[in-house]
N, C-alpha and C positions, 0 to 999 in steps of 0.2 A: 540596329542592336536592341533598341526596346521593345520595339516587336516582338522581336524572338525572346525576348525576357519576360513577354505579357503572356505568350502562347504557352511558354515551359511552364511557367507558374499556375496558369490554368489549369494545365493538364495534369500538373502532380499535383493541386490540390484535390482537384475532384478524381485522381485515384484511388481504389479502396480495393484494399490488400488484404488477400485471406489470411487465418489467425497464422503466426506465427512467422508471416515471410518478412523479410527483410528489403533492403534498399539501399544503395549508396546513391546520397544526392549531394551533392558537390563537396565531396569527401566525408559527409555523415551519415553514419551505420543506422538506417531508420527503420521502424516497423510500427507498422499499423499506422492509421489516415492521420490521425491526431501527432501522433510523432512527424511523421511527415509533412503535415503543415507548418507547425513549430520549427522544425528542419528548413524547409523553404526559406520562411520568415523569417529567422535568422541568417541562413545564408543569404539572402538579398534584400536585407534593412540598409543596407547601406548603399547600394544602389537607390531605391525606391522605396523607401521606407513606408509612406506614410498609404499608399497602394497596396504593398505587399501587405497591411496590418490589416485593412478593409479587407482583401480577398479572406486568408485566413482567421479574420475576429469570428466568424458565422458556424467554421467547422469545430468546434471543440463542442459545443449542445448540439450541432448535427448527432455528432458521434454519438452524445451520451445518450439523446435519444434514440436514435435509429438501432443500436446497440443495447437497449434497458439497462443500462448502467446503473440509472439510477433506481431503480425496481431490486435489481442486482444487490447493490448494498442496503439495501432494507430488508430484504431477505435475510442474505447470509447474516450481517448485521446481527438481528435477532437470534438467527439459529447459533451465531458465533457464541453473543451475551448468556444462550441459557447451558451450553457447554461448558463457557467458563465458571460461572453459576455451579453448574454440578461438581468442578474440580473446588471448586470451595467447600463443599460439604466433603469432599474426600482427602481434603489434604489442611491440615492446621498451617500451614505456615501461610497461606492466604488466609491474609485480613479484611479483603473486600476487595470486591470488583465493582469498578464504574465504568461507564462511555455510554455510548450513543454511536451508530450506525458501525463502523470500521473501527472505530478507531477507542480502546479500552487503554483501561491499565488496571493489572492486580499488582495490587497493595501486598507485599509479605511481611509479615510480622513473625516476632518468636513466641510471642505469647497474646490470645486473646483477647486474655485480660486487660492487661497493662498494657497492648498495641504498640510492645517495644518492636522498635523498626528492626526491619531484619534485612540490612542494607549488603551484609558479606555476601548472607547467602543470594540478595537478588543477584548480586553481580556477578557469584557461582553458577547462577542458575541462566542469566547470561552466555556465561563463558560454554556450558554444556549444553546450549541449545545453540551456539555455533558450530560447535563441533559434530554437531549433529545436523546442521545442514537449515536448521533455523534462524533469521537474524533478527535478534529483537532489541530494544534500546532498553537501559536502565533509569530513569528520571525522579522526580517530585526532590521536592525541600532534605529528606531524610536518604533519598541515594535506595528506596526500598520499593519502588515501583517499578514494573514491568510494564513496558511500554507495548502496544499492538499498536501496529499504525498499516497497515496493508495494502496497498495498492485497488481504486475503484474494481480492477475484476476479478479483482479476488472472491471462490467462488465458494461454495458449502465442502467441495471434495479437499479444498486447501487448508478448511476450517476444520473438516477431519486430520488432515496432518498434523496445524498445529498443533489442535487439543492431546493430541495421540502423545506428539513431542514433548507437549506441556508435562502432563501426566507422568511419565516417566521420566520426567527432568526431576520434577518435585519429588516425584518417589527415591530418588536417587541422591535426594539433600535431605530427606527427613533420618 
């Protein structure tokens, strides 16, 4: 029996699945090599835990390099930040934008000035980038940030969605 649980785990580690396909591996819905190792290793930690953890510790920085993930979010990253950037200059109720690589948040405010927090409307702004098919979080101390948090491949044509979304979300609350 561990044999056969050394050969399976072998083989669906070093499987590597074109973008978008799928997998059932002992009752989990997996896609792509990184989910499918994570998949493995959790279905068989409790058999061989400490085995299972060696094979798969190696594949998650295979992927991110073999894959430029990490190139991936320094790009988009950037092209994301100077998009949001521009919706600053177009729209008052952002009060500023901060982050670093993926991962931002705009700040909305109701007035410039005085950076009164504009907590209803982030959370309007929220509610109508759901309904629109975007999911973003609302956070900070004041309940007035706009969370971006994205997934590593997420990519510039997703970044075009957002900002598109964005755009006409804010237009739609001023």
């Amino acid at each position: 029996m561990v044999g056969h649980l050394d050969e399976f785990i072998e083989t669906q580690v070093n499987l590597r699945l074109p973008a978008g396909a799928h997998l059932m591996v002992l009752g989990l819905d997996v896609a792509g090599p990184l989910w499918l190792a994570i998949a493995v290793a959790i279905a068989g930690a409790a058999h061989h835990p400490q085995r299972i953890r060696r094979l798969v510790a190696g594949i998650p920085m295979d992927v991110i390099e073999d894959e430029g993930i990490q190139e991936n979010v320094q790009a988009t990253g950037r092209y994301l930040g100077q998009g949001l950037r521009a919706l600053l200059e177009r729209h008052e109720l952002i009060g500023d934008v901060r982050g670093k690589g993926l991962f931002y948040g705009v700040e909305l405010v109701r007035d410039r000035g005085s950076l009164e927090p504009a907590a209803e409307e982030a959370r309007g702004l929220r509610d109508w980038l759901r309904h629109h098919g975007v999911l973003l979080g609302v956070t900070g101390p004041q309940g007035n940030v706009i969370k971006i948090r994205p997934p590593m491949v997420f990519g510039p044509e997703h970044a075009d969605e957002l900002l598109e979304k964005l755009d006409e979300g804010l237009a739609c609350m001023a």
